[in-house]
DSSP file (Angstrom, degrees, kcal/mol; ACC not computed):
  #  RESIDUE AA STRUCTURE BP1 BP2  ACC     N-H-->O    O-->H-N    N-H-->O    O-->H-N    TCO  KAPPA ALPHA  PHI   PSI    X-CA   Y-CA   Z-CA
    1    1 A X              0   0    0      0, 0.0     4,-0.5     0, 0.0     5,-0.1   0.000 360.0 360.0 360.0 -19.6   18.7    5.5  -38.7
    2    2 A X    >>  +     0   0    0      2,-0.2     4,-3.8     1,-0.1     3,-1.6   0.887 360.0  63.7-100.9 -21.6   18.4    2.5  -36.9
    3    3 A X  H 3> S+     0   0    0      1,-0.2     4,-1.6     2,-0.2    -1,-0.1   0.984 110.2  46.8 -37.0 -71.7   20.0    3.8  -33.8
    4    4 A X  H 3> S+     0   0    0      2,-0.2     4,-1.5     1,-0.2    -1,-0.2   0.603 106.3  54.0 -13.4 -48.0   16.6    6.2  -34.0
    5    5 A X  H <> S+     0   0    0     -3,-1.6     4,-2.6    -4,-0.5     5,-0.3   0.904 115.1  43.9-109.5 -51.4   14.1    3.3  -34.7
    6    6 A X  H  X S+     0   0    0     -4,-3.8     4,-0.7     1,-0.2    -1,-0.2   0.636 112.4  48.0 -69.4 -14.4   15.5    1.5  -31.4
    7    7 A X  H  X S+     0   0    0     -4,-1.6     4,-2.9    -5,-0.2     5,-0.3   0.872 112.1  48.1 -83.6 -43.9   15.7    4.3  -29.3
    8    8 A X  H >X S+     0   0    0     -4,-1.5     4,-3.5     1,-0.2     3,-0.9   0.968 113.2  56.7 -29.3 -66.6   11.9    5.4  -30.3
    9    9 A X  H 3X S+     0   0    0     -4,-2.6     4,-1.9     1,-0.3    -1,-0.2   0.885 110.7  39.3 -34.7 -57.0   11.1    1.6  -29.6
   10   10 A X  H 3X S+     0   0    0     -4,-0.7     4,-1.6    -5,-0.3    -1,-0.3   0.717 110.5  56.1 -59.3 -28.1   12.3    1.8  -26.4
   11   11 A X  H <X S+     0   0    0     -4,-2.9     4,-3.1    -3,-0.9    -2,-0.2   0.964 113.9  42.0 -66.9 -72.1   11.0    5.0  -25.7
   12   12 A X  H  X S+     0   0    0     -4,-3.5     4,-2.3    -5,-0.3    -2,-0.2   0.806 111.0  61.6 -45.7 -40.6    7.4    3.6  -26.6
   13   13 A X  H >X S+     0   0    0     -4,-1.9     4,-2.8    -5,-0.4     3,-1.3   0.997 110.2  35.7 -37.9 -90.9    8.2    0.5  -24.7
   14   14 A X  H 3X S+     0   0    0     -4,-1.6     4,-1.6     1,-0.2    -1,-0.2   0.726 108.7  59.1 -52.2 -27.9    8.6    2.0  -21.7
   15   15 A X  H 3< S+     0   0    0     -4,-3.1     4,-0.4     2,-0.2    -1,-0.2   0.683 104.3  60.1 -74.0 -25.2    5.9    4.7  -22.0
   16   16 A X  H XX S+     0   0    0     -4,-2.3     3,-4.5    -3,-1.3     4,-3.1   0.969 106.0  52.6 -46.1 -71.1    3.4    1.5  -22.4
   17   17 A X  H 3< S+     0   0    0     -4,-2.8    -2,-0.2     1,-0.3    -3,-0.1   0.677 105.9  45.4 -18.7 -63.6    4.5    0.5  -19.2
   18   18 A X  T 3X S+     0   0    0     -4,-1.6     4,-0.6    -5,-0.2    -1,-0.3   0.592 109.2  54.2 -67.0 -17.5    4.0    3.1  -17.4
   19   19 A X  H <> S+     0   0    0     -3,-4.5     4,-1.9    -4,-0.4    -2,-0.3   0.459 107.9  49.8 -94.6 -16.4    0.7    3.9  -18.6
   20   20 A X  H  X S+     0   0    0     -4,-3.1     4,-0.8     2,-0.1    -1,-0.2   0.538 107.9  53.4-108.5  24.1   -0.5    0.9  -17.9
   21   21 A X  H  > S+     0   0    0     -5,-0.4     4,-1.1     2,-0.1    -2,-0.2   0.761 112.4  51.4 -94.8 -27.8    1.0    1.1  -14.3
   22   22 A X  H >X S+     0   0    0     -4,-0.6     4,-4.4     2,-0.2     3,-0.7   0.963 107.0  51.3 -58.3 -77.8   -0.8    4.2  -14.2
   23   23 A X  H 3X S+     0   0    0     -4,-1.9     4,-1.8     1,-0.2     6,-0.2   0.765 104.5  50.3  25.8-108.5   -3.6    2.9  -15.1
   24   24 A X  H 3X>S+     0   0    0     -4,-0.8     5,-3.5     3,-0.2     4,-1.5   0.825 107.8  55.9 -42.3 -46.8   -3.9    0.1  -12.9
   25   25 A X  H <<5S+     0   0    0     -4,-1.1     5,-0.2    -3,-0.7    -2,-0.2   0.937 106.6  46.1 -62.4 -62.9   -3.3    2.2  -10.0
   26   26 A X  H  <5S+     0   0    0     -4,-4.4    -1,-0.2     2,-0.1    -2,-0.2   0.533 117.3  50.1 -95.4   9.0   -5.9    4.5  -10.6
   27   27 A X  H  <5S-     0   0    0     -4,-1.8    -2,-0.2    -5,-0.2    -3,-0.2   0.976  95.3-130.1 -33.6-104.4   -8.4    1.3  -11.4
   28   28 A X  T  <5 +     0   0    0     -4,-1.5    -3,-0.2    -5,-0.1    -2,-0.1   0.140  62.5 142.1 101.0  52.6   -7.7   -0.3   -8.9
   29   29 A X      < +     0   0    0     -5,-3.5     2,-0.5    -6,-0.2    -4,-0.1   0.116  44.9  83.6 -90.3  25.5   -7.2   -3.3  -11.2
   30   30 A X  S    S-     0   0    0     -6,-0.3     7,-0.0    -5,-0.2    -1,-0.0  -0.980  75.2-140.1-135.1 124.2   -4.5   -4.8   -9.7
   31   31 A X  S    S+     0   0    0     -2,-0.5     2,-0.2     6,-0.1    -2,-0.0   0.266  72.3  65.3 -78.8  -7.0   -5.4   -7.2   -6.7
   32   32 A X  S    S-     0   0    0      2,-0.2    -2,-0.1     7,-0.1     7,-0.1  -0.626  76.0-124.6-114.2-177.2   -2.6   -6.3   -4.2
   33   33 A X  S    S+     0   0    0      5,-0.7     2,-0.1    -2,-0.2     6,-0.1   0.642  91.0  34.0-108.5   2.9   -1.4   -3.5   -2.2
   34   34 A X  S >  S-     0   0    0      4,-0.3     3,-1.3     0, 0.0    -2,-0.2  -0.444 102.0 -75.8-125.0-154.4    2.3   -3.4   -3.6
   35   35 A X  T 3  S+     0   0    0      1,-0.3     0, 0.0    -2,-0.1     0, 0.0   0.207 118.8  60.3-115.3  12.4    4.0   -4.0   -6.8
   36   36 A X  T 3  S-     0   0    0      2,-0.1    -1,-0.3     0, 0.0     3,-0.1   0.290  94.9-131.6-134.9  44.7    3.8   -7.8   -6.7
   37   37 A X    <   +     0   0    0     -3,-1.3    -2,-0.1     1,-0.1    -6,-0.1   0.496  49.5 156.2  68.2   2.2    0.2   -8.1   -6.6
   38   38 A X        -     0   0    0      1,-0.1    -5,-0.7    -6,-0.1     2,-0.7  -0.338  55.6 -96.0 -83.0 169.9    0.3  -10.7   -3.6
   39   39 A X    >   -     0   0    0     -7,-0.1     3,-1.6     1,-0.1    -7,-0.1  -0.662  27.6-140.9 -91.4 116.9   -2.8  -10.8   -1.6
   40   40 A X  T 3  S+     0   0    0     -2,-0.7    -1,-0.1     1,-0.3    -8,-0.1   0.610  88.3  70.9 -18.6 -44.7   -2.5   -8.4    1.8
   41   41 A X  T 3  S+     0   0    0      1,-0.0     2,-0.8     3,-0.0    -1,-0.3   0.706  74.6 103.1 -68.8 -28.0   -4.4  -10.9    4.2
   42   42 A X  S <  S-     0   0    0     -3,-1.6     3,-0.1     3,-0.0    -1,-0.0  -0.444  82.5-108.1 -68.7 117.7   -2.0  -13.1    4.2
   43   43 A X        -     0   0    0     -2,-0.8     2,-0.3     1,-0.1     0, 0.0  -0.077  44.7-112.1 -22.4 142.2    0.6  -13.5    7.3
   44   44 A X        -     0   0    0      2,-0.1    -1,-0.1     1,-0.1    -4,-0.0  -0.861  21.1-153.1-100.1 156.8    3.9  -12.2    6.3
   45   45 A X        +     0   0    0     -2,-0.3     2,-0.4    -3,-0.1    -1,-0.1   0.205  62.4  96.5 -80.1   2.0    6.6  -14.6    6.0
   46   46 A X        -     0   0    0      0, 0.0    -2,-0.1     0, 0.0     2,-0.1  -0.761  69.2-124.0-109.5 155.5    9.4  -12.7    6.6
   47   47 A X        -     0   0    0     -2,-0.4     2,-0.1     1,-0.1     3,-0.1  -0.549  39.9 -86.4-100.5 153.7   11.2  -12.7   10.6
   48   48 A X        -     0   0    0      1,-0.1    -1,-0.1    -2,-0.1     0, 0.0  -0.421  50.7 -86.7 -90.2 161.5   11.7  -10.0   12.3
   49   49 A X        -     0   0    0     -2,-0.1     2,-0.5     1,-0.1    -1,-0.1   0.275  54.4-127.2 -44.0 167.1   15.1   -7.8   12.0
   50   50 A X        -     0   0    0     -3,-0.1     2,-0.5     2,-0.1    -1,-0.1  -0.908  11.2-121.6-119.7 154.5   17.7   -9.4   14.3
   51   51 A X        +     0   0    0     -2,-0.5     2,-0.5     2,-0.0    -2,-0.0  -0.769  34.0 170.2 -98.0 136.1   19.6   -7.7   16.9
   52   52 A X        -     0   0    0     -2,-0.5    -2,-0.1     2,-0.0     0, 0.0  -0.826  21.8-146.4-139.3  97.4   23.2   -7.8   16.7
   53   53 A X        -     0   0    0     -2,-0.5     2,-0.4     1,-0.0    -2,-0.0  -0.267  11.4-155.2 -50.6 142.7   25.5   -5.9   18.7
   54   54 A X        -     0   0    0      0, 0.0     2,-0.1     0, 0.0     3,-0.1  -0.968  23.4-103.7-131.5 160.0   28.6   -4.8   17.2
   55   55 A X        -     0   0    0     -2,-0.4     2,-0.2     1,-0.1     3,-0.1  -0.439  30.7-102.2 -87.4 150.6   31.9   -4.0   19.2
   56   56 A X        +     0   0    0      1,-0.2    -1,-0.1    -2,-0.1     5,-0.0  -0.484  35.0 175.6 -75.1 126.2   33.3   -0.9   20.0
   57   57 A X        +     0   0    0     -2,-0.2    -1,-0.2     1,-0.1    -2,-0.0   0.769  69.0  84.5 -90.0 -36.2   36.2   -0.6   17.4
   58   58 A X  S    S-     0   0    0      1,-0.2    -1,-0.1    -3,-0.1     3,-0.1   0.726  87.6-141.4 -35.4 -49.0   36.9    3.5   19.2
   59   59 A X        +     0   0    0      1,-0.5     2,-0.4     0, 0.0    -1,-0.2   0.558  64.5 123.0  77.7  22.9   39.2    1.7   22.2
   60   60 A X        -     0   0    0      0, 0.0    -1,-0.5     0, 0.0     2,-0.1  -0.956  64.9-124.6-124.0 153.4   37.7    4.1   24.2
   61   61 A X        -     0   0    0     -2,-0.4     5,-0.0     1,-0.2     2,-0.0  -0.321  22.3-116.3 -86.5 166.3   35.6    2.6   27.4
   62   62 A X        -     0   0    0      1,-0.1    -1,-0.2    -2,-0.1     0, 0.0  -0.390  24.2-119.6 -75.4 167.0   32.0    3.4   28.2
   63   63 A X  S >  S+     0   0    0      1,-0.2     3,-0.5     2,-0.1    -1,-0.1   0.711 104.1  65.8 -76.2 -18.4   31.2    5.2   31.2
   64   64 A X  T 3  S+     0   0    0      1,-0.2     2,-1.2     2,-0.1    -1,-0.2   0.946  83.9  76.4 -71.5 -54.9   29.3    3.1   32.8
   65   65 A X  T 3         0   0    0      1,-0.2    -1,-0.2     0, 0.0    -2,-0.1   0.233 360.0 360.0 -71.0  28.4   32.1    0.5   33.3
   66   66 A X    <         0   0    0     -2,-1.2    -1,-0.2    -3,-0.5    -2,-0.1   0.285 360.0 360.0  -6.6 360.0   33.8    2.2   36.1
């Protein structure tokens, strides 16, 4: 019985959740343009990918080095 009361709970839990993700969305209450709200206009902070070469493990040579 209680097994029941805590999956229901959970059930409900999570079905808030979603409805008020739902919600939001289709408000447009929520003040960002992803799902941590931060404000768009702002520079991003993050660097761009790096390039890294990685060595040929094959053992076999390119063609180019002739």
């Amino acid at each position: 019985m209680l097994e029941n009361i805590i999956l229901w709970l959970i059930i409900t839990i999570a079905a808030i959740f979603c409805g008020r993700t739902i919600y939001r969305t289709l408000t447009g209450k929520s003040k960002g343009c992803g799902s941590c709200s931060c404000d768009c206009s702002e520079t991003p902070t993050s660097s761009p990918p790096l390039q890294q070469s990685f060595p040929d493990l094959t053992g076999k040579k390119d063609k180019s080095d002739n």
